[in-house]
Structure formats: structure tokens, C-alpha cells
C-alpha positions in Angstrom: 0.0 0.0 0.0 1.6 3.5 -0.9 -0.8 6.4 1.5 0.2 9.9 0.3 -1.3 12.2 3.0 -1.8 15.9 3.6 -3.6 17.4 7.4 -5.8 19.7 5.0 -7.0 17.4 2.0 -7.2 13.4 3.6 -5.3 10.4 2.3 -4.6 8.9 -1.0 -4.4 4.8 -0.3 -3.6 3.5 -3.5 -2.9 -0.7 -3.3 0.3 -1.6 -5.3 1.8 -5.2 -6.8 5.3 -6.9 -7.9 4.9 -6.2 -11.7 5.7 -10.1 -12.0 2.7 -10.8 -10.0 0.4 -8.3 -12.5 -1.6 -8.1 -15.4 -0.3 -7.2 -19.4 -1.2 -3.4 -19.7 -3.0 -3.2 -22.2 -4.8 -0.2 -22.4 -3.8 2.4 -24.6 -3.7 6.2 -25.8 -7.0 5.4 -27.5 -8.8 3.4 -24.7 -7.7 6.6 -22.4 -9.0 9.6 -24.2 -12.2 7.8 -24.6 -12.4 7.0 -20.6 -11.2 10.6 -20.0 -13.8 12.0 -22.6 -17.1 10.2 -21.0 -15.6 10.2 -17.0 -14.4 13.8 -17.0 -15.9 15.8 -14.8 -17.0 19.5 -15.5 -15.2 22.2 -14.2 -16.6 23.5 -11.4 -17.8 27.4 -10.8 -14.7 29.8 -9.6 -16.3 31.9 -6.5 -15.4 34.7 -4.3 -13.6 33.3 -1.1 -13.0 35.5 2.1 -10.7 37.8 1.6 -11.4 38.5 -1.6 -9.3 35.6 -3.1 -10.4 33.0 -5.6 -11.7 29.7 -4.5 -13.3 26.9 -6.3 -16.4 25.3 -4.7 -17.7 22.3 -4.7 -21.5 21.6 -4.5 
């Protein structure tokens, strides 16, 4: 397990193997723009923060 952490945003636990142990890769450039097309989220609307600052917020 590799856990990349941060005391203002959480954790990020991500599980990882031997690469002798793992699956071909076999997704490519193709197969990724098309996941990225149809998963990507909007961008989300750029508000007025205290202070006067920018901050994005999430709904």
C-alpha cells in the first residue's frame, strides 16, 4: 500500500503489486482519451472566497 497524505486534503491509499505478480497493460492512448472523454468531470464554478481571493467550490 503506498498512502500519500496531507492534514488539509485526507489520504490517498492506492494498493500496489510486484509487476511479476500483475496483469499485461493493455490499455492504450486510444482506450484513455475515450475514458477521460465520458468520466471527465465538468469544471466546477470559480467563486469569491473570504478575503477576496479566488476559491473553487464544490456543491
Amino acid at each position: 500500500m503506498v498512502t500519500i497524505r496531507s492534514k488539509h486534503l485526507g489520504a490517498l491509499v492506492n494498493e500496489v503489486g510486484a509487476i511479476e505478480t500483475l496483469p499485461a497493460w493493455s490499455f492504450g492512448i486510444r482506450q484513455l482519451f475515450e475514458y477521460l472523454h465520458t468520466h471527465t468531470v465538468p469544471p466546477l464554478p470559480v467563486t469569491t472566497g473570504v478575503g477576496g481571493g479566488l476559491l473553487e467550490s464544490r456543491v
